[in-house]
OpenMM code with the backbone's topology and positions (N, CA, C; nanometers):
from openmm import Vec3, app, unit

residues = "UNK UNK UNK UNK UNK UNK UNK UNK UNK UNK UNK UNK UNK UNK UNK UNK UNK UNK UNK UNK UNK UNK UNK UNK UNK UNK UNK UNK UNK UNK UNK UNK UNK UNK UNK UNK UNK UNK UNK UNK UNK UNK UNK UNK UNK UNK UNK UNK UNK UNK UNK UNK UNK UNK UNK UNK".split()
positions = [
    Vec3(9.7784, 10.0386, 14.4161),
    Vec3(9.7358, 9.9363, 14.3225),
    Vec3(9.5934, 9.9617, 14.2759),
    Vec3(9.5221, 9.9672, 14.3731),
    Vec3(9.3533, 10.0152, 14.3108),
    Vec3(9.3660, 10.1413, 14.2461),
    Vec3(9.4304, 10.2525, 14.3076),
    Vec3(9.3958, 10.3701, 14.2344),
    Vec3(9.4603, 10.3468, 14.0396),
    Vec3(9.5698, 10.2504, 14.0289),
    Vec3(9.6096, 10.2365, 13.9126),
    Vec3(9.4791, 10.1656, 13.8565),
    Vec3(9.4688, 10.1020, 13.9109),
    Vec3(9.3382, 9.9991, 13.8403),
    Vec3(9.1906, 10.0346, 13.7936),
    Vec3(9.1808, 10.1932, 13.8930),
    Vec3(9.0850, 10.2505, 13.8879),
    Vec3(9.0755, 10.3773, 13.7331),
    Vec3(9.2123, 10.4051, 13.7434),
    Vec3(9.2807, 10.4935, 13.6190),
    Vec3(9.2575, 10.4444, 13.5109),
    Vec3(9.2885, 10.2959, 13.5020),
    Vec3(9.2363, 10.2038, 13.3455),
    Vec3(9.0579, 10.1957, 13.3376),
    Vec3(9.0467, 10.1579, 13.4371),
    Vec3(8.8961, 10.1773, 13.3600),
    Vec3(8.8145, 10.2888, 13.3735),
    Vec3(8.8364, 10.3536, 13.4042),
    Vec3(8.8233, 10.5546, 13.4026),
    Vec3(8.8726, 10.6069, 13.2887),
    Vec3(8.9902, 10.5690, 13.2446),
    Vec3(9.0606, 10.6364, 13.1887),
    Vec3(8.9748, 10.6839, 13.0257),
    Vec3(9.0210, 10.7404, 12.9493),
    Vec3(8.9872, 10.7812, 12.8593),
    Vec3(9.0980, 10.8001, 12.7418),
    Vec3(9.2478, 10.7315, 12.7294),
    Vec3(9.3077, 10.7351, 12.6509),
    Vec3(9.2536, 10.6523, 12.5088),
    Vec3(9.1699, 10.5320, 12.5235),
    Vec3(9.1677, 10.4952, 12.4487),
    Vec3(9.0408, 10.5299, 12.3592),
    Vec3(9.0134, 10.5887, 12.3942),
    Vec3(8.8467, 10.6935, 12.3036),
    Vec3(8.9231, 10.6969, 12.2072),
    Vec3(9.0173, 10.8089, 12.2124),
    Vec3(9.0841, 10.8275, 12.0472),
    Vec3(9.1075, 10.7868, 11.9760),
    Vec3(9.1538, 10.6576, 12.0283),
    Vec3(9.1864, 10.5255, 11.9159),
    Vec3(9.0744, 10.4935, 11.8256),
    Vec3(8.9435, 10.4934, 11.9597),
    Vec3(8.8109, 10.4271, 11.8815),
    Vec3(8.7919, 10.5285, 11.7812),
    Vec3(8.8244, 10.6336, 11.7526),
    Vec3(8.7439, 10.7359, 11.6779),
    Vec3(8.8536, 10.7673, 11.5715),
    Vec3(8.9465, 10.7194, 11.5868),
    Vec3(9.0305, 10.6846, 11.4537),
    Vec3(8.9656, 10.6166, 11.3544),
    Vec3(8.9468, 10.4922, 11.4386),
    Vec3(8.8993, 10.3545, 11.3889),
    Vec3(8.7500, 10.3830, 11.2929),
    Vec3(8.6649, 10.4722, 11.3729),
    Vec3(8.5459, 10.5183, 11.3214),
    Vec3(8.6180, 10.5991, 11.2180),
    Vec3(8.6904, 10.7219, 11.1883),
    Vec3(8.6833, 10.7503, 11.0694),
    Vec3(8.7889, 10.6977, 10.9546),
    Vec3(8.9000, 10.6056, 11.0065),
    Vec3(8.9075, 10.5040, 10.8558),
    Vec3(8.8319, 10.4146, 10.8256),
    Vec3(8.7295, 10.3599, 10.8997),
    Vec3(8.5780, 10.2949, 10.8643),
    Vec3(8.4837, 10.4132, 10.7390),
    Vec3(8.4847, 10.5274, 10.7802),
    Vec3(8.4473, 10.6199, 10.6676),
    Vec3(8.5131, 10.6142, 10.5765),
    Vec3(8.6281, 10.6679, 10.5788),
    Vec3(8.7051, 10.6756, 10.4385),
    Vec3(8.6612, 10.5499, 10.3629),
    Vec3(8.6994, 10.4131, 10.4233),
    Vec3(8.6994, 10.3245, 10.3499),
    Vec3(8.5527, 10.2936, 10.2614),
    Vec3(8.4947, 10.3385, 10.3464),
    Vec3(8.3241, 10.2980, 10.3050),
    Vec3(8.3628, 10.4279, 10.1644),
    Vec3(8.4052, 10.5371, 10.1954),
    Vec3(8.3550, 10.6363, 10.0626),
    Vec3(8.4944, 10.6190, 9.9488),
    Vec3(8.5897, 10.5414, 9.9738),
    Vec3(8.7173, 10.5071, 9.8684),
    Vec3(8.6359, 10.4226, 9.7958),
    Vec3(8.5511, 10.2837, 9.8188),
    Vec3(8.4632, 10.1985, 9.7773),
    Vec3(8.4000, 10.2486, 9.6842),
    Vec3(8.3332, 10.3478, 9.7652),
    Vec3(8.2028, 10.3974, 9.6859),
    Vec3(8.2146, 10.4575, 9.5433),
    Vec3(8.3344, 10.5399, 9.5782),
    Vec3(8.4284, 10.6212, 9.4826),
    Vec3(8.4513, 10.5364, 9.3324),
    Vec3(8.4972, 10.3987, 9.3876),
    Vec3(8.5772, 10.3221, 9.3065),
    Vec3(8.4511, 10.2471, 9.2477),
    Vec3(8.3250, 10.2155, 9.2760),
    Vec3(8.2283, 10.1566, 9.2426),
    Vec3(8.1664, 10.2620, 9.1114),
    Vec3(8.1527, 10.3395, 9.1409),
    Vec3(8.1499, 10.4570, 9.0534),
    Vec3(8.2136, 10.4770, 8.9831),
    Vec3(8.3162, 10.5196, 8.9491),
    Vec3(8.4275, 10.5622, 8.8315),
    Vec3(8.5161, 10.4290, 8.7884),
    Vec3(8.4800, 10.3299, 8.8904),
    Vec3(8.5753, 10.1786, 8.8344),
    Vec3(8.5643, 10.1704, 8.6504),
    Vec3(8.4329, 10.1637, 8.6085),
    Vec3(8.4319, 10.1474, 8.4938),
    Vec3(8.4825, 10.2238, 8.4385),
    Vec3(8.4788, 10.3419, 8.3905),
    Vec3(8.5308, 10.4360, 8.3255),
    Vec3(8.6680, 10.4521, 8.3447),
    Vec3(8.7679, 10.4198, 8.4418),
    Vec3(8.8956, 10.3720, 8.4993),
    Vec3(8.9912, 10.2863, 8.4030),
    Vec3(8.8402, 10.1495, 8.4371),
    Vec3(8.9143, 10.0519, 8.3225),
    Vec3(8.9094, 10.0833, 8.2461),
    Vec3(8.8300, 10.1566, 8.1352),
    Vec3(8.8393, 10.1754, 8.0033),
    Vec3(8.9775, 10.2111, 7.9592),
    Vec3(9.0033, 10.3509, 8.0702),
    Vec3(9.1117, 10.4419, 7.9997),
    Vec3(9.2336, 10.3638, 8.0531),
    Vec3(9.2344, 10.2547, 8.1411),
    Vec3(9.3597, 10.1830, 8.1468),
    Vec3(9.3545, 10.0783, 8.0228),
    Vec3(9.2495, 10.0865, 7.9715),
    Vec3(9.2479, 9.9126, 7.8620),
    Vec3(9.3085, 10.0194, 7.6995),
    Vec3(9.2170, 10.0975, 7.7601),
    Vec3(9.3024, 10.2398, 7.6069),
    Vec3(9.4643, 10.2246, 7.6064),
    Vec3(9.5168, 10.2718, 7.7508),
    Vec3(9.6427, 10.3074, 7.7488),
    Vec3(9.7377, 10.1396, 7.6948),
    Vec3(9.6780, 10.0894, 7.7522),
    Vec3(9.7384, 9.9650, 7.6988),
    Vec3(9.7573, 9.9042, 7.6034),
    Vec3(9.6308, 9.9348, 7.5406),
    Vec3(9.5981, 9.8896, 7.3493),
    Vec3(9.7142, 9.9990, 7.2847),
    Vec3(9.7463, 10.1185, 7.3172),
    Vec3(9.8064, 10.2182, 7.2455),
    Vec3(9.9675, 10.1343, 7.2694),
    Vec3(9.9885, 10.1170, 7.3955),
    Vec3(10.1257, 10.0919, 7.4226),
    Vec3(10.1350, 9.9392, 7.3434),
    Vec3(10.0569, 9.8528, 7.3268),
    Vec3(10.1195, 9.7038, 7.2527),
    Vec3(10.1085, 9.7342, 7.0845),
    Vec3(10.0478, 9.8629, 7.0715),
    Vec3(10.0466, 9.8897, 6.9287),
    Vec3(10.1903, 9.9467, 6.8524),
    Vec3(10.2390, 9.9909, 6.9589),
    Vec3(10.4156, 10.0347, 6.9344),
    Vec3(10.5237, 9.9376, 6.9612),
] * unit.nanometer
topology = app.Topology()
chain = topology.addChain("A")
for resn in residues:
    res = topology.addResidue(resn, chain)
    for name in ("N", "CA", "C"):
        topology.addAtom(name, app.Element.getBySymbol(name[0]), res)
């Protein structure tokens, strides 16, 4: 029973998880960033495509 008990908080399975967690915390921070940036220029060419398509 202790040595199991001793295994969980020793253990080290769950590091990996944390460091998942750390890099979809990145991604997300630089998808943002991405989208903060080119958002405008985005909408434009979606407000284009749209004006073209209600014109037909």
């Amino acid at each position: 029973m202790f040595e199991h008990l001793k295994r969980l908080l020793t253990g080290e399975e769950g590091q990996g998880m944390a460091e998942y967690g750390l890099i979809l915390a990145l991604v997300a921070v630089v998808v943002i960033a991405a989208l903060q940036l080119l958002g405008t220029g985005i909408s434009l060419n979606f407000n284009k495509v749209a004006s073209e398509l209600n014109k037909q």
